[in-house]
Structure formats: C-alpha cells, structure tokens
Backbone bond lengths (Angstrom), bond angles and torsions (degrees), N, CA, C in turn:
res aa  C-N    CA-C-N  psi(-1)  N-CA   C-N-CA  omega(-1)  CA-C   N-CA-C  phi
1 X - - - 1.462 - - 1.517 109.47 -
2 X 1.346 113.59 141.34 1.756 107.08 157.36 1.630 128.23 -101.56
3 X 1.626 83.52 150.10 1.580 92.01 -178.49 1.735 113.07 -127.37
4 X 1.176 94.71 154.02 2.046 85.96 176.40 1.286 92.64 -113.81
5 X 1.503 108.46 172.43 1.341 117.59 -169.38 1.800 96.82 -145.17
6 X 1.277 112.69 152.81 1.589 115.19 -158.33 1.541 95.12 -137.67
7 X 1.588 116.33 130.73 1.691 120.40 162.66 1.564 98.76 -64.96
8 X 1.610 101.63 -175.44 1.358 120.48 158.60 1.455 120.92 -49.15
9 X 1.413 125.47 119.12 1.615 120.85 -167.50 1.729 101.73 -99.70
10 X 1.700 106.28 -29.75 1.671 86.33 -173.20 1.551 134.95 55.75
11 X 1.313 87.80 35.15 1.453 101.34 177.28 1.172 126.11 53.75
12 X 1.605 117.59 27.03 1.579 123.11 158.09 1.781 101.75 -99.98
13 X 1.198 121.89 101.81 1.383 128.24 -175.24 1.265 103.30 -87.82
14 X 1.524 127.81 -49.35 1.116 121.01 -177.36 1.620 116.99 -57.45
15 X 0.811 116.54 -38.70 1.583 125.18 -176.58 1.720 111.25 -75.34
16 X 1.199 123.22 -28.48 1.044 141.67 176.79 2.029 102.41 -68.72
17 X 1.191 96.27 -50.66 1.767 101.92 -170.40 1.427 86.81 -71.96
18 X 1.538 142.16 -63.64 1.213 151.39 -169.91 2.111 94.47 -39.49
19 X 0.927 120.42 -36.68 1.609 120.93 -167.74 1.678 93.57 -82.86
20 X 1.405 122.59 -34.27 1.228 99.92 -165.46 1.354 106.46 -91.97
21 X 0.713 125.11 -3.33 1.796 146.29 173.11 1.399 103.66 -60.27
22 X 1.651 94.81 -62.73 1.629 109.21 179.85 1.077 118.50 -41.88
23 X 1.426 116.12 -47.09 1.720 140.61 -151.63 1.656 115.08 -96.18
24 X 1.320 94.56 -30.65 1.415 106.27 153.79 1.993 136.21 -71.19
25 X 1.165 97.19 -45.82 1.620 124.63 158.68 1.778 109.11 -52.94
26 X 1.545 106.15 -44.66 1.457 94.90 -165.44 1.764 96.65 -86.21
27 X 1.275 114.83 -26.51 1.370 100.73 178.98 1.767 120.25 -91.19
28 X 0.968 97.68 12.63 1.334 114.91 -177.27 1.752 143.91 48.48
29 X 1.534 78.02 49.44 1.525 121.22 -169.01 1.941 109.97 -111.25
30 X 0.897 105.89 148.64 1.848 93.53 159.75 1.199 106.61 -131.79
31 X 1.549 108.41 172.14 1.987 106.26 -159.75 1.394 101.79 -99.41
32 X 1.153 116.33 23.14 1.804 113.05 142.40 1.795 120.23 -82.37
33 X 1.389 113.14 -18.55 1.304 122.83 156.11 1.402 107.40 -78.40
34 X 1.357 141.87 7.79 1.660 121.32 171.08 1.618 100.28 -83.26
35 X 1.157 92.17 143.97 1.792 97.24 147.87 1.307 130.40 -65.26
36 X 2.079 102.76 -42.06 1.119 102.23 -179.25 1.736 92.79 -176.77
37 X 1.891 107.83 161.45 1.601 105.73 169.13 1.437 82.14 -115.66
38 X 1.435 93.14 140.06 1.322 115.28 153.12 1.526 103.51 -124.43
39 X 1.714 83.63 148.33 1.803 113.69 -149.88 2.079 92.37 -123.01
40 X 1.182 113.88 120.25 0.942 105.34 -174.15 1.559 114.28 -109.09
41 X 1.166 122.47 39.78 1.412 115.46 142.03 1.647 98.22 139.81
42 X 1.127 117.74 170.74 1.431 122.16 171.18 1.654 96.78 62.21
43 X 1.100 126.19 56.91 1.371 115.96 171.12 1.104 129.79 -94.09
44 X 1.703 111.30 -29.19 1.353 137.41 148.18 1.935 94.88 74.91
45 X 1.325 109.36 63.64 1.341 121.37 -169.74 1.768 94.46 -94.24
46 X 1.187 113.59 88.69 1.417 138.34 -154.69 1.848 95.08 -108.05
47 X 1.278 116.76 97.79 1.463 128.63 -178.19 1.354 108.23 -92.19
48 X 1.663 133.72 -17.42 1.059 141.93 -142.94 1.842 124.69 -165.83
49 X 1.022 124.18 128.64 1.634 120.62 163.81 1.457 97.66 -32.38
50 X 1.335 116.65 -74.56 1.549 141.96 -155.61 1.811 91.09 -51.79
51 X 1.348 129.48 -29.20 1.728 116.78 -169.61 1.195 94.58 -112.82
52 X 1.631 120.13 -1.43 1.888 105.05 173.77 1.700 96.43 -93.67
53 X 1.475 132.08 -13.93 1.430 117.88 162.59 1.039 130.94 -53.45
54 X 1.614 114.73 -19.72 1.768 130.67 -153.47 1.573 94.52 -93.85
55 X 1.082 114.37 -14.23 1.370 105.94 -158.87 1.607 91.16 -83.32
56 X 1.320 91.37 170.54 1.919 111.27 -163.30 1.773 103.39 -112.32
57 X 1.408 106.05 113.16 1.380 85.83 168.40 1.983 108.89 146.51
58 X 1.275 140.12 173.75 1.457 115.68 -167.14 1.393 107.99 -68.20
59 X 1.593 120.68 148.42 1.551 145.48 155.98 1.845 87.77 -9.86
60 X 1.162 99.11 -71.58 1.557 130.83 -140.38 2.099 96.74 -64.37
61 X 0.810 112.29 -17.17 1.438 113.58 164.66 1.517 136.20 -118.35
62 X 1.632 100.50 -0.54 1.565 110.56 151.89 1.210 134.79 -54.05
63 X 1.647 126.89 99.21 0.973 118.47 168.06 1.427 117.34 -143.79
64 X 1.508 109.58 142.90 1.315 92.05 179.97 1.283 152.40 -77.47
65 X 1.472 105.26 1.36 1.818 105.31 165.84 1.335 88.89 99.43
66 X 1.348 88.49 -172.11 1.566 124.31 160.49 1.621 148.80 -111.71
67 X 1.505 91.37 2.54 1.949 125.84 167.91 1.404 85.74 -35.03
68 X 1.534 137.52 -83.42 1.529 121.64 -172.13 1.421 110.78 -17.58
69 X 1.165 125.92 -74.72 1.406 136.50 -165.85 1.601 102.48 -40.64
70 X 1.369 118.71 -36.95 1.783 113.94 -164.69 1.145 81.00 -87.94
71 X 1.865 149.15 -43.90 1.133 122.73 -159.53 1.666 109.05 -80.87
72 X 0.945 88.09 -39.21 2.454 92.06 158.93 1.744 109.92 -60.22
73 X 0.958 144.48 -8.94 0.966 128.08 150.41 1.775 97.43 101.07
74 X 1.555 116.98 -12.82 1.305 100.76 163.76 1.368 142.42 -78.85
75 X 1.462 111.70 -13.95 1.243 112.87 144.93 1.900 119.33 -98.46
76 X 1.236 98.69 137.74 1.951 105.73 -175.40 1.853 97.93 -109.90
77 X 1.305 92.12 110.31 1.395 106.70 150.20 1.603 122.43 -61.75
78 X 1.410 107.24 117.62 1.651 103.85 -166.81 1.585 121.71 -83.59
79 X 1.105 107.71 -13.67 1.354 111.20 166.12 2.027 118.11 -152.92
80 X 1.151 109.19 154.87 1.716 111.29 -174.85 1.326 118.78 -36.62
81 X 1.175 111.92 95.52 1.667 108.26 177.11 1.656 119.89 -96.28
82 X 1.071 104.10 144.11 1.095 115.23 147.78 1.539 159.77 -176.55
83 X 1.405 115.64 168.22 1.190 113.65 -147.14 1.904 117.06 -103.11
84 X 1.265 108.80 170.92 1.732 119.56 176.38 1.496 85.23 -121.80
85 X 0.925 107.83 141.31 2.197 121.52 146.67 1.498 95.68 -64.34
86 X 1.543 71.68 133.93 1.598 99.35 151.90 1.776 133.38 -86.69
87 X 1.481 98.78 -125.13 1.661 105.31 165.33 1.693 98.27 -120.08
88 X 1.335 124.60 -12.39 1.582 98.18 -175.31 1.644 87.11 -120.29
89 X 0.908 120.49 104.20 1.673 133.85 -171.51 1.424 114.26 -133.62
90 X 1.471 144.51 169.49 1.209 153.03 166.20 1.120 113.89 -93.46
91 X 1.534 124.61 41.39 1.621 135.02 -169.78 1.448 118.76 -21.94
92 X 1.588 104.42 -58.51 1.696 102.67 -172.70 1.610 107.88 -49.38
93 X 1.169 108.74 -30.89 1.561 116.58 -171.53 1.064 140.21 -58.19
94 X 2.012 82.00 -61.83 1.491 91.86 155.94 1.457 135.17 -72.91
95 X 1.330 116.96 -21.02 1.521 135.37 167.47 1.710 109.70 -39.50
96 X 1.552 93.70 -53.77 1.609 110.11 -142.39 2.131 80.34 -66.15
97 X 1.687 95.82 -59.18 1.979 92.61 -179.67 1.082 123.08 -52.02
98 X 1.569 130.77 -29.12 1.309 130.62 175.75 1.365 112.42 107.99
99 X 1.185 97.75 -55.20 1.810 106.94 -159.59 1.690 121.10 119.03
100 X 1.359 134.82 154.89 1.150 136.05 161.50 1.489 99.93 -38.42
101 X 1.386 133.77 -55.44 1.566 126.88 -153.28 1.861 92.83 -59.68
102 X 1.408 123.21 -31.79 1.325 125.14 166.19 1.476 138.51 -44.62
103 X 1.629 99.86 -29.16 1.240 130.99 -124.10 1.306 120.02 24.85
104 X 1.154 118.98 89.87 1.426 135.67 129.32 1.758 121.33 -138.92
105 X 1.249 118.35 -110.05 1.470 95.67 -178.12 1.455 134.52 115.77
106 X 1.778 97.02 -46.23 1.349 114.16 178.96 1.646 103.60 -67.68
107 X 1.649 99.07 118.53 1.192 117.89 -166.58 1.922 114.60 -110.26
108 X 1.259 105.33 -20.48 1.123 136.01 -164.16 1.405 136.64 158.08
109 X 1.321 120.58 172.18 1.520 102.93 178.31 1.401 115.89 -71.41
110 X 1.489 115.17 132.76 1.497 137.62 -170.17 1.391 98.83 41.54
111 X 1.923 118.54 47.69 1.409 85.01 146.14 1.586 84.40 -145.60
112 X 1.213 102.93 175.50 1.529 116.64 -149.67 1.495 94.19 -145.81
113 X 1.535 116.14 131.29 2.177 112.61 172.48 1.460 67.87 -114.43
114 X 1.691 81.17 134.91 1.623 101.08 158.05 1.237 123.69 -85.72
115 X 1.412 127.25 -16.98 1.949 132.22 -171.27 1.252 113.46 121.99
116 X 1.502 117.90 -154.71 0.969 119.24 -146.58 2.084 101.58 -111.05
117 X 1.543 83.84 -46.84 1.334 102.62 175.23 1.968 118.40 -153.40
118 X 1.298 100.83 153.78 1.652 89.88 -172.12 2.048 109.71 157.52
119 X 1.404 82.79 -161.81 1.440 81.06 172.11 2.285 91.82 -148.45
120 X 1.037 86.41 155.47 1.537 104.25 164.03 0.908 154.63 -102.88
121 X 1.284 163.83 15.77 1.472 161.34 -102.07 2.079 103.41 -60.67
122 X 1.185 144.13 109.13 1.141 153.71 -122.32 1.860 102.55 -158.35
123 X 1.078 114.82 63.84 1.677 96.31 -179.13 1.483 124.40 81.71
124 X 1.230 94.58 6.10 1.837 96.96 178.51 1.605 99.04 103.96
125 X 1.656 123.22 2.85 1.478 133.50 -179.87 1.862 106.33 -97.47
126 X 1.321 80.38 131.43 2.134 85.09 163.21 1.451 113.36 -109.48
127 X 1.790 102.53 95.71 1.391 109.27 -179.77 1.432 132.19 -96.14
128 X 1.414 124.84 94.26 1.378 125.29 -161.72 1.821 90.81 -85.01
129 X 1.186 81.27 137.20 1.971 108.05 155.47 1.155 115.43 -145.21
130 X 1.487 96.20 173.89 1.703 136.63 -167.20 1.231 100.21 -147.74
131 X 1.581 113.60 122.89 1.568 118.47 179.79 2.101 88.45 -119.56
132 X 1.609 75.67 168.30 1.785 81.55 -173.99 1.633 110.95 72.25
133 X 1.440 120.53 148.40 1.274 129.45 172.76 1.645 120.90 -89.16
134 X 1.245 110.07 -172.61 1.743 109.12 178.04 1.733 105.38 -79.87
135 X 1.163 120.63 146.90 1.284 109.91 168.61 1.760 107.42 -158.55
136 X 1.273 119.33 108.77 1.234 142.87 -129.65 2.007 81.44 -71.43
137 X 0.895 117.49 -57.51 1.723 131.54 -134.88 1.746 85.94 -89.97
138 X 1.220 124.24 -33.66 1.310 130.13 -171.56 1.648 102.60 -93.97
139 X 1.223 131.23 -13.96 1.644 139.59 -173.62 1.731 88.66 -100.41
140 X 1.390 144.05 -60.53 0.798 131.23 -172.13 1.714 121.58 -83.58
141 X 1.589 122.62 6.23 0.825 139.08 -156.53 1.718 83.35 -106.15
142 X 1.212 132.59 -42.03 1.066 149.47 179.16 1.690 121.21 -52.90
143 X 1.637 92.80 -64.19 1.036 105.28 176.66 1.070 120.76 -85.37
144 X 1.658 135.76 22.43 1.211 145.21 142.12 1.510 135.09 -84.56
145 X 1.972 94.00 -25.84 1.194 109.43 174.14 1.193 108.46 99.50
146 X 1.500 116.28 -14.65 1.884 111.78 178.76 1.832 97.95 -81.98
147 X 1.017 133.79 27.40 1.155 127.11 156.22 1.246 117.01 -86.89
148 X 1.174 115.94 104.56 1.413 136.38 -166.92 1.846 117.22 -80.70
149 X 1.406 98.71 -76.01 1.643 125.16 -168.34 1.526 94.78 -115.09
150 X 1.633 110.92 123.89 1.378 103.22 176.50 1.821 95.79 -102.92
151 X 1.100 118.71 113.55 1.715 129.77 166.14 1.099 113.64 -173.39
152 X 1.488 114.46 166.65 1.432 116.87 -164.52 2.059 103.33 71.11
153 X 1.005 80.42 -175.81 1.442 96.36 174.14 1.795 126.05 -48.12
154 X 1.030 90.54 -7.03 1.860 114.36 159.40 1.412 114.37 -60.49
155 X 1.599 93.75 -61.76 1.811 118.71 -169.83 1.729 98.39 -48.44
156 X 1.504 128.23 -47.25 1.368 140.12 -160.79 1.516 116.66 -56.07
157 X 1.968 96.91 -43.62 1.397 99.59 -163.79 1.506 105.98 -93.21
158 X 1.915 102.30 147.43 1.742 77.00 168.34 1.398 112.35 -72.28
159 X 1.838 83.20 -177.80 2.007 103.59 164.72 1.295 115.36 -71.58
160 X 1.591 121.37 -171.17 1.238 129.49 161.54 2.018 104.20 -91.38
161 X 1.013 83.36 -11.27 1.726 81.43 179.25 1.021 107.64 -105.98
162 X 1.160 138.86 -30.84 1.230 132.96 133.22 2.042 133.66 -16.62
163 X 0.985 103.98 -49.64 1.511 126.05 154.35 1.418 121.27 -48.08
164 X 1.335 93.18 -57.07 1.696 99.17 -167.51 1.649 100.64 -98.73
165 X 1.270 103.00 12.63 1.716 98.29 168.33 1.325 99.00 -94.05
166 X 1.255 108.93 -58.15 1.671 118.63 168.29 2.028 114.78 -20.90
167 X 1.307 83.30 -74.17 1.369 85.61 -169.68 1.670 124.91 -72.11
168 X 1.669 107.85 -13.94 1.517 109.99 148.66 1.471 128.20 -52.74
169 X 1.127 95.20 -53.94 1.762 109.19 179.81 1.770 108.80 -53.13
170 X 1.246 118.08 -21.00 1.205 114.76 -152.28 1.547 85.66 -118.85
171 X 1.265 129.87 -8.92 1.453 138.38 176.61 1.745 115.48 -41.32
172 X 1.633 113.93 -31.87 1.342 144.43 170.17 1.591 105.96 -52.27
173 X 1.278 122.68 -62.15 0.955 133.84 -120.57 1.548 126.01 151.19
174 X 1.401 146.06 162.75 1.341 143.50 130.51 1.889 110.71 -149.23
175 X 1.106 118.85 154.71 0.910 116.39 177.71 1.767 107.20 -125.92
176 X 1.426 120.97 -16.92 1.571 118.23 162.93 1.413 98.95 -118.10
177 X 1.649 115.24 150.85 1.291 115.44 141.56 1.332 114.15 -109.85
178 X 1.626 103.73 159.90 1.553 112.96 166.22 1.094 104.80 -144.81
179 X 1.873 109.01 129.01 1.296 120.03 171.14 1.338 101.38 -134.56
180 X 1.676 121.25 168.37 1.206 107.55 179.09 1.981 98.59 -110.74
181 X 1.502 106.76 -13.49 1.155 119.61 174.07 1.795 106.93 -65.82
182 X 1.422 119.38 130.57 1.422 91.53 141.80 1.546 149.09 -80.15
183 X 1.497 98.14 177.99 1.881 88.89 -173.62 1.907 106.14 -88.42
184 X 0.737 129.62 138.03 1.441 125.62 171.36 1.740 124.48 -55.79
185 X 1.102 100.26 121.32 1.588 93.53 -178.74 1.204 98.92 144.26
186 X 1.738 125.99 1.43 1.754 120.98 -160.99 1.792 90.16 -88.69
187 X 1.232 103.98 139.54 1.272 119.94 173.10 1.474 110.16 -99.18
188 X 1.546 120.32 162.10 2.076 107.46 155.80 1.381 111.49 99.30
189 X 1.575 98.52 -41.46 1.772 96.00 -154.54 1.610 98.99 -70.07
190 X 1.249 118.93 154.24 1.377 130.51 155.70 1.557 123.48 -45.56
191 X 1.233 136.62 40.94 1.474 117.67 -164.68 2.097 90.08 -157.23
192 X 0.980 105.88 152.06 1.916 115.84 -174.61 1.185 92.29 -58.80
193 X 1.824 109.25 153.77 1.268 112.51 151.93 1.699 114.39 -83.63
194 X 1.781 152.18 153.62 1.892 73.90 18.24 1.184 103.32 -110.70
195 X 1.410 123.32 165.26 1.450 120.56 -167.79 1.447 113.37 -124.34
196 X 1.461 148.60 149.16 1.844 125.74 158.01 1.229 96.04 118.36
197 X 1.180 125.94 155.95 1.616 141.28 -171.43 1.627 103.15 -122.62
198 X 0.997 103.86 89.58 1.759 110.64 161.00 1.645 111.12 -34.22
199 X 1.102 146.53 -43.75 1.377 125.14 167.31 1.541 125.13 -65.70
200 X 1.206 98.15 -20.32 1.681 104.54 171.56 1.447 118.66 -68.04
201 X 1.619 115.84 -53.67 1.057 132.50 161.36 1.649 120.18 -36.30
202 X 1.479 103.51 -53.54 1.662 102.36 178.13 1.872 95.86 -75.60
203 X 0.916 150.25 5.33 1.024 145.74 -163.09 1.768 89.02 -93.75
204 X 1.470 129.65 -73.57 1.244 150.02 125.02 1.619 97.94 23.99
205 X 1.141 84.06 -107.41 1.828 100.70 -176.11 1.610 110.19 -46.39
206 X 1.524 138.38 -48.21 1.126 113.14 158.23 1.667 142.55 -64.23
207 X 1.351 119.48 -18.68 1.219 122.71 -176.80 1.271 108.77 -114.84
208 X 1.551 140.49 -24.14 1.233 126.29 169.67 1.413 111.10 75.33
209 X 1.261 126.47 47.68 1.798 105.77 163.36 1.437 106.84 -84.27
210 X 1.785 94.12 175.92 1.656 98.11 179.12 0.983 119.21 -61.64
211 X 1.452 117.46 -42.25 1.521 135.58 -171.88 1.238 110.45 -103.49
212 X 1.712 127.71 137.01 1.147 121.12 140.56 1.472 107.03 -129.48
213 X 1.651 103.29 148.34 1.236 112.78 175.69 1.431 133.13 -117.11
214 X 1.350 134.06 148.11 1.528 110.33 174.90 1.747 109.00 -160.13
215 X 0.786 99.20 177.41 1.759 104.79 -169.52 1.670 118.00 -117.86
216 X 1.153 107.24 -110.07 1.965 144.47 155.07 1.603 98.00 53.47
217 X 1.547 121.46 -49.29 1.250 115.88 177.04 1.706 141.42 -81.52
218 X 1.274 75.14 -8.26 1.979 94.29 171.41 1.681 116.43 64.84
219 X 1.267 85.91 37.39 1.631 87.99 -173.24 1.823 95.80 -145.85
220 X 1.770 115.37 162.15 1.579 91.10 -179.85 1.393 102.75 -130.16
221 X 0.939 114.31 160.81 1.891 129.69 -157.24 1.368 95.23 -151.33
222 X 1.484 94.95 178.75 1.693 100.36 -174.01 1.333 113.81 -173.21
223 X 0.986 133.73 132.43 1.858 124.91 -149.60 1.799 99.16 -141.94
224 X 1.030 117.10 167.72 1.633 128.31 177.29 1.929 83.18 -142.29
225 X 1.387 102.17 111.78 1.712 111.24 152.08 1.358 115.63 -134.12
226 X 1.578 118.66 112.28 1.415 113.96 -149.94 1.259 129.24 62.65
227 X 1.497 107.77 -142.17 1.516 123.57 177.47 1.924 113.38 -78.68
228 X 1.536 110.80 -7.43 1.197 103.62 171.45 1.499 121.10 -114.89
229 X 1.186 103.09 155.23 1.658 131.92 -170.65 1.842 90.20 -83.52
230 X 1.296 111.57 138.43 1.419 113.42 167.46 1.208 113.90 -126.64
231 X 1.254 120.58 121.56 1.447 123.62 174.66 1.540 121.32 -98.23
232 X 1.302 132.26 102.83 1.490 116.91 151.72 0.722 136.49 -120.87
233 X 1.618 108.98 115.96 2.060 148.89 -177.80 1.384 122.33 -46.89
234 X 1.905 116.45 111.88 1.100 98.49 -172.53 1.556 120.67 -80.81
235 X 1.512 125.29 -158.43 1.634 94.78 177.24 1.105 114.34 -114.28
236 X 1.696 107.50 -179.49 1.725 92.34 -138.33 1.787 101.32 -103.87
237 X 1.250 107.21 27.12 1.506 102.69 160.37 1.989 95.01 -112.41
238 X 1.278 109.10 40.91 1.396 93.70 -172.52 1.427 129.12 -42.46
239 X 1.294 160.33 -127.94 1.230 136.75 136.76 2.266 93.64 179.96
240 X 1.308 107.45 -16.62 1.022 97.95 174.51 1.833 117.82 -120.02
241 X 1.486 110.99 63.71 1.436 135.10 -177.84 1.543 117.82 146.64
242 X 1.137 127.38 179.97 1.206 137.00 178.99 1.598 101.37 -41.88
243 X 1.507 105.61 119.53 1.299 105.60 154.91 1.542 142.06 -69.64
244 X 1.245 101.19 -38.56 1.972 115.53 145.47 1.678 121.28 -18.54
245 X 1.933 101.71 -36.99 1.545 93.58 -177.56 1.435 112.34 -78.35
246 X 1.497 131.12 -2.79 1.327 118.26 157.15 1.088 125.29 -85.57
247 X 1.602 136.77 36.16 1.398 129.08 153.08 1.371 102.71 -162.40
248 X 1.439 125.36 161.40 1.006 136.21 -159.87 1.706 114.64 -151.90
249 X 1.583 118.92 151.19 1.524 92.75 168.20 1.513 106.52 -130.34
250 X 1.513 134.64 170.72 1.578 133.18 -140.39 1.871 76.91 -155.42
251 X 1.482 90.40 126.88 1.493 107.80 132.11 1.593 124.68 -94.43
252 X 1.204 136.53 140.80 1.798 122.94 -169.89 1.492 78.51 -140.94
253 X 1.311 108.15 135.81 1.177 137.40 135.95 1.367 136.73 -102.58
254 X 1.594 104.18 116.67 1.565 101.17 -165.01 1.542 104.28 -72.66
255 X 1.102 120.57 -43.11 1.479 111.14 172.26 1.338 142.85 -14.79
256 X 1.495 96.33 -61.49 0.966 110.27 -172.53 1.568 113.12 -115.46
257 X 1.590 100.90 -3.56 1.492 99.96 168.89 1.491 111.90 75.55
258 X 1.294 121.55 40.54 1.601 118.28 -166.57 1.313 96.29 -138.58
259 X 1.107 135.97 141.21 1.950 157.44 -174.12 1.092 104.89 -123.89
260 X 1.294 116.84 93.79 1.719 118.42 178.00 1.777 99.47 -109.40
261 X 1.599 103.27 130.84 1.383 105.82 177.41 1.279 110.50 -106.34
262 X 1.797 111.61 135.64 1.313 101.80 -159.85 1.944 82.09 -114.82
263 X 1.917 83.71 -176.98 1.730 92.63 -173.99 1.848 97.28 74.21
264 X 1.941 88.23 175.61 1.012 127.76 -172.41 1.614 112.38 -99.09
265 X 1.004 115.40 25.64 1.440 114.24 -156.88 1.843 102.18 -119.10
266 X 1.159 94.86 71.08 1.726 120.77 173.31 1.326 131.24 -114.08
C-alpha cells in the first residue's frame, strides 16, 4: 500500500497539500492512491482565535494559519490525513476530543488527530504514536505525582503513562511509527548535539516497524536501526533547502515488512 508522510506544517495547510501533490506527481502516484498522510506533529490545525491562544510558545509567532480554509472547504485535503501533536498545539482542544484512540478525532475534512498516545489500525496499517515531546521536569514531576495542572509547557510534554500506553498498544506489533520527538542516534543532520529522545529510540529498537517517522527539528535526516527505515521530515514551510524534504511517499509491504520510498522527494 502507499502512504505519504508530512514534516511540521505550522499552520501553512495550503502549502503543505501543495507538497503532497508534488510528492505524489514526482513519484508517479496521485493521492487518491494514498492510504493515508501522516503528519507528524506540530501541525497547529488552528480552527479558531480561541485554539491559536492555547498554543505554547512566544506572542510573536502565533498565528493562525490557514486550517480555517480546510475546515471551509477552500482548501481540499487530497487524501486521509493524519495527525499526532506536537509542542506548539491547541492542547485544551485537543485534550478535551481525545483523539481517534477515543473515538473521536474528526478534526476536519480528511483530517483526523489521532491522540495523545496509542496504536491505530489505518488501512490494514498498525500505527503506533507518541504526541508531545520529552520533557525532563514535567516526566518526573509526574512520576512523583506533584504534577498538578497540566498547561503551559506541561500540556507539550508527554506522561509516563503516556509511554507505557504507547508501548502497550504496540506490544502486538507496529508497522508505522509516529513521533514528533526524535529517536537518538541521528547522525548528519545540521543541528548541535545532543539531540533525540532515548525513549523513542528504545521504542524503535524494541518493536521494529518498517517505518519510523518524526519531525520537531525542522530539518531532514534519515537513519537505518534494524529492520526500520527512519525518516526525519523537514517543515513544510521550509525555506532554508529543498522543500521536497518535508514530505515523502512509502510503498509498505506488510509481508515482507519493507518501506520503500519512492520519487525524488528527499
């Protein structure tokens, strides 16, 4: 089956659908052949004034995009997307819907938030995610129990139960990951060490899907650990390199367990 895969969009939707178009065209596919985009975090699917306040992060880079436009119907998402939170998200929002793992989800037309943490069944795909990044003071704040009020910069990071919901769900099996964190171990990329979330990584190394995906740093890399292919998507208003490196498209075969990315779109 094919799948596309999407960086951080930041609430440029239109430009984001315009890439998968691209990415589809160059591999010579169209996105009525996807199964599905998965969007790995920071999508900032902003329906409202009231859900661009929620978001975490300076005055000075709040904005709300163009998500209105996909939920007006003037921009068309071309095939079923969907997304994990990132760190600049509308938390209460997404909190309050849950996510598909809830059942709910419906986020807009053809796009779908899956939650917080979990796995999915997706087209005949087992898609485990992790929404939110690592955040040291808020993970141990947790697991002490003095985590009180989750907002602000609380709201961003996951839980520890969060984790181990994750990695139950995925106890089966997975055949995609989605994180918006990376896994530790990426070599190449342009950005300081140290970089990557060691639980993501063991996430990786214990379950082995074909695919893993991830976002958060806005830059794209690409790793072989084991049997999986790692992708990380730059974002998709990139502006300093190929814009192509924020999306990508995947043939997966469950069979044989192999993620071949076709096209030029690296």
């Amino acid at each position: 089956m094919l799948i596309a895969a999407l960086g951080d969009v930041h609430g440029h939707w239109r430009e984001a659908v315009a890439l998968v178009e691209a990415a589809c065209a160059s591999a010579g596919v169209t996105p009525a052949d996807l199964t599905a985009v998965f969007q790995v975090g920071d999508a900032e699917a902003l329906r409202s004034e009231a859900e661009l306040a929620q978001v975490e992060g300076p005055a000075k880079y709040r904005k709300l995009g163009d998500f209105p436009e996909v939920v007006s119907g003037d921009i068309v998402v071309p095939a079923p997307l969907f997304f994990i939170a990132g760190n600049h998200e509308p938390f209460a929002a997404l909190d309050a819907d849950g996510g598909l793992v809830e059942g709910n989800g419906d986020w807009g037309p053809n796009v779908t938030y899956l939650g917080r943490a979990g796995l999915a069944h997706i087209g005949g795909l087992r898609v485990g995610f992790l929404s939110g990044i690592f955040g040291e003071a808020t993970f141990q704040r947790a697991q002490d129990t003095r985590l009180k009020f989750r907002e602000g910069r609380h709201a961003t990071h996951y839980l520890p139960s969060e984790l181990a919901a994750a990695r139950r769900a995925m106890g089966g099996g997975v055949d995609v990951l989605i994180t918006h964190d990376w896994p530790t171990g990426i070599s190449g990329a342009d950005i300081p060490e140290p970089r990557g979330d060691d639980n993501v990584r063991t996430i990786i190394d214990d379950f082995q899907p074909a695919l893993s995906l991830h976002g958060h740093m806005h830059r794209p890399a690409s790793a072989q650990f084991g049997n999986t292919s790692v992708t990380c998507l730059a974002r998709a208003s990139w502006r300093f390199g190929n814009p192509m490196a924020a999306v990508g498209i995947w043939r997966i075969d469950r069979e044989t367990r192999v993620a071949e990315r076709l096209g030029t779109s690296r």
